[in-house]
C-alpha positions, 0 to 999 in steps of 0.5 A: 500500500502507499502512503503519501504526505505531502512530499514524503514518500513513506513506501517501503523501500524509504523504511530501509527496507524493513519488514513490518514486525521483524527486528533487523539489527543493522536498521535499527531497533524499530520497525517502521522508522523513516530511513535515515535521509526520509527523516532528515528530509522530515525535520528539513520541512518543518524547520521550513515551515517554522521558517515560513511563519516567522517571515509571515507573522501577518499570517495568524496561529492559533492559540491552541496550536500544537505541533506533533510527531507520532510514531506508531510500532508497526508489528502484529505482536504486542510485546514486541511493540510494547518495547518499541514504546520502552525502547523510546522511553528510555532513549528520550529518558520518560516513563511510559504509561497507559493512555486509554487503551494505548501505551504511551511515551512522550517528550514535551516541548513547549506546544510541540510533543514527540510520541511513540504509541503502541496499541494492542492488537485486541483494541485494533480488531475491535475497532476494525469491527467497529469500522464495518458497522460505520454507516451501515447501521441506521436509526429507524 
């Protein structure tokens, strides 16, 4: 399937490669991390865009505005996916916690937040189940 935001190209072949749900030591301990020049190119568009507003303050922001960086494991298994979560907690120095039904680690920066987020396969089925009703289901 491809993906696309904007000018990233998320296909595959920008993860390096990787296999959804296998750990493969030489890419890195995640498994659906952007390549190394996709996330360069990442952070490069929103220094860009942080750039374009400072240029343009006639342009309005809200007050509400808030700015966030997600990172989802891509695995089927969620222990694995739940060390992706502890992995990052430990590499951004937090403790991760349950949010919901999600487990959860974060970094907070001013009104921008980086967030790893693993959720439970049971949680995705029900909500896959839950898709198929979606306007299907009508009140008399």
């Amino acid at each position: 399937m491809r993906r696309t935001n904007c000018d990233h190209n998320t296909d595959d072949d920008q993860r390096g490669g990787q296999v959804p749900g296998v750990f493969v030591p030489e890419l890195g301990f995640f498994t659906d991390a952007a390549s190394p020049d996709l996330r360069a190119r990442i952070i490069a568009d929103m220094r860009a865009l942080a750039d374009f507003l400072e240029e343009h303050p006639g342009l309005p922001i809200s007050p509400h505005t808030s700015v966030e960086v997600s990172y989802f494991p891509r695995t089927n298994i969620d222990e694995a996916a739940f060390e992706e979560v502890a992995e990052a907690a430990s590499r951004v120095g937090r403790i991760p916690a349950w949010e919901g039904e999600h487990y959860v680690v974060e970094h907070r920066h001013g009104a921008g937040r980086y967030r790893v987020v693993a959720i439970p396969e049971q949680v995705r089925s029900r909500y896959r189940a839950w898709l198929t009703y979606t306007g299907h289901v009508r009140q008399d």
